[in-house]
C-alpha positions, 0 to 999 in steps of 0.5 A: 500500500503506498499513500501519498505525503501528508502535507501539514496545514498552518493550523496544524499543532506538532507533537511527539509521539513516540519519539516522532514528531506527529500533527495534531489537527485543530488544537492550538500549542496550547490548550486552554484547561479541561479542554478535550482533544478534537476528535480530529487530532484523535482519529488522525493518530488513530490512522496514523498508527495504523498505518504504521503497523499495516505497512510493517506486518505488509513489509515483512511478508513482502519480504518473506515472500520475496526471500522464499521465491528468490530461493526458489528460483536460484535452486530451480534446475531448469533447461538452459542458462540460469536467469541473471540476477543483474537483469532481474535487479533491471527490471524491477527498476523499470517495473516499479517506474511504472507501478507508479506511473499508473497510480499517478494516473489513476490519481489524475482521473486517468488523463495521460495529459495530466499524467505528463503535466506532473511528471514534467513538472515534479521531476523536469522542472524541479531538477534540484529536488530530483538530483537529490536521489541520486547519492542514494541510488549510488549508494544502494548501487554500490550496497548490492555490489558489496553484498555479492562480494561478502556472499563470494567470501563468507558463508550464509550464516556468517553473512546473516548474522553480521549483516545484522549490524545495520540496525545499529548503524542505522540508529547511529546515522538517525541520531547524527543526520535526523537529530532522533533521540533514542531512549535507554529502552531504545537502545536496549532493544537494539542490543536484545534484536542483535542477539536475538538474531546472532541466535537465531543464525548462529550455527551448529558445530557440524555446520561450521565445520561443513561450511568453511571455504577457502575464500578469503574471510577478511575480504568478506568481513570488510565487504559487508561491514562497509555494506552495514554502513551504505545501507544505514547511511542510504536508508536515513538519507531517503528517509530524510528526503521522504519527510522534509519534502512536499513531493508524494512517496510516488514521486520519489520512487519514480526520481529513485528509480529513473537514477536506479535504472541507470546504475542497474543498467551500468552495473548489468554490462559490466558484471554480465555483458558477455552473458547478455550479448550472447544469450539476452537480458531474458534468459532463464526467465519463467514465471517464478523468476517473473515473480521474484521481479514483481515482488522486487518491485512492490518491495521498494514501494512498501519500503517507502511507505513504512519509512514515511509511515514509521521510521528506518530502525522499525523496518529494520525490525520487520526486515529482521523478523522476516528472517526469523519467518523464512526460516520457520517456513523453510522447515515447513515448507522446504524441509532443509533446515532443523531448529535448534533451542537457540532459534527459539531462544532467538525467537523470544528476544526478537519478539521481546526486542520489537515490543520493547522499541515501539512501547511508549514508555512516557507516563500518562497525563492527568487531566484534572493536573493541567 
């Protein structure tokens, strides 16, 4: 689901609520005494909340989805090359521009006129605010480049578990570059997530015994200690656009995306050119494989959604969560993985870690005191 940016009325009062700063419609900075709160300013949190979580419970079983697809389709033995995962990246970039471009034009009474007056003027004619998605796409770029090169040298379980550490380094870029102030309970729940998740992946004896390679292992840290920091630094930064700016989410996705297309299309020539001039950009392609693409997609607009709708460390929680929900589903479903008491230990934690987070712990406020 991806709605559009509120933009914030004069009349409009700010308050915080959990940490955020949320509008309060129809009520002054400050209320006269035993002074009710307009219903308004109550049904706005209300659906403000609930946006909040929807987006978070649709991010993680996009996610989940995604992951248990993808998984699919790489395992998959099927005649001919295997489809190329830079092509796959491609696409999903040229389907989300349009999934966007189609929501514009509904929005515009389904005028292709009104549909190119807005993108004309929202994306040409403001080339300072479009040019601003271009360190993140650059950087979510380079993220993804990194991770192949992590993947190369370490093992699954040690990937996972140390690409756990950008939820820290997204709390420190939140503090430094939105000026957000976490809490003792915050930063507990930080602490308690990341063990909680080192839990759920941690291996067994056998397995790191089976699993070691002979790649290199600090080349693979590096890789995906710099990869922890890209994307901490990209996902504030696009949260830092998404909420000072009057521009809609749809917008900005189809700005990310035109400079992703970009990247993507560089990064496919140089990683698989060969492959593609021999073979073209489909090969392999099925419809499981279709389906990992479309998932890909409408993953960047949910992301978007919940960032403007919550912030960047709670869907690092969903991301992290969805790990644990593959994993539960892989046993189910795929029967190649054997829960041991360390994922329910891990399991717990995760669960402990999310309530804590998100609970606000500010007393209440009588109003006979006021």
């Amino acid at each position: 689901m991806v709605v559009g940016t509120q933009e914030t009325p004069a009349s409009m009062s700010v308050t915080m609520l959990n940490g955020q700063e949320q509008p309060k419609l129809g009520v002054s900075a400050k209320p006269a005494p035993f002074i009710r709160e307009e219903p308004s300013s109550i049904s706005y949190t209300f659906v403000s909340n609930r946006l909040k979580y929807v987006s978070l419970g649709v991010l993680m079983i996009q996610t989940t989805s995604l992951v248990l697809t993808m998984r699919y389709s790489r395992t998959l033995q099927s005649e001919g090359p295997r489809y190329l995962a830079s092509s796959a990246v491609l696409l999903s970039e040229i389907l989300k521009i349009l999934i966007c471009s189609l929501l514009i034009f509904s929005y515009n009474s389904c005028s292709v006129r009104d549909l190119y007056q807005e993108l004309k003027e929202e994306i040409v004619h403001r080339p300072s605010e479009t040019v601003k998605l271009v360190i993140p796409s650059g950087v979510y770029t380079l993220q993804n480049n990194l991770l192949y090169v992590a993947l190369s040298n370490l093992d699954a379980a040690t990937y996972q578990v140390t690409y756990q550490l950008k939820i820290l380094t997204t709390a420190l870029f939140s503090i430094s570059m939105l000026g957000r102030r976490l809490g003792i309970c915050q930063w507990l729940s930080l602490f308690i997530l990341m063990t909680g998740i080192a839990f759920v992946q941690w291996p067994t004896r056998s397995e790191f015994e089976s699993k070691m390679d002979s790649g290199s292992r600090l080349i693979g840290v590096l890789a995906i200690l710099f990869a922890c920091f890209s994307s901490g630094f990209a996902g504030v930064y696009f949260e830092k656009i998404l909420k000072e700016t009057k521009q809609s989410v749809l917008i900005r996705n189809i700005q990310l995306g035109l400079f992703g297309l970009f990247f993507g299309l560089t990064g496919m020539f140089l990683q698989d050119g060969d492959k593609v001039w021999e073979n073209g950009i489909l090969q392999g392609f099925n419809s499981v494989t279709w389906a990992v693409v479309i998932l890909q997609a409408t993953g960047g607009l949910i992301v978007a959604a919940v960032i403007k709708y919550a912030d960047n460390i709670l869907k690092s929680f969903a991301m992290s969560g969805s790990i644990m929900l593959s994993t539960v589903i892989s046993y189910f479903w795929l029967q190649d993985f054997n829960p041991s008491s360390l994922f329910f230990v891990g399991a717990v934690l995760v669960i402990t870690a999310t309530f804590l987070y998100g609970y606000d712990w500010k007393p209440g406020v009588n109003p006979s005191k006021q």
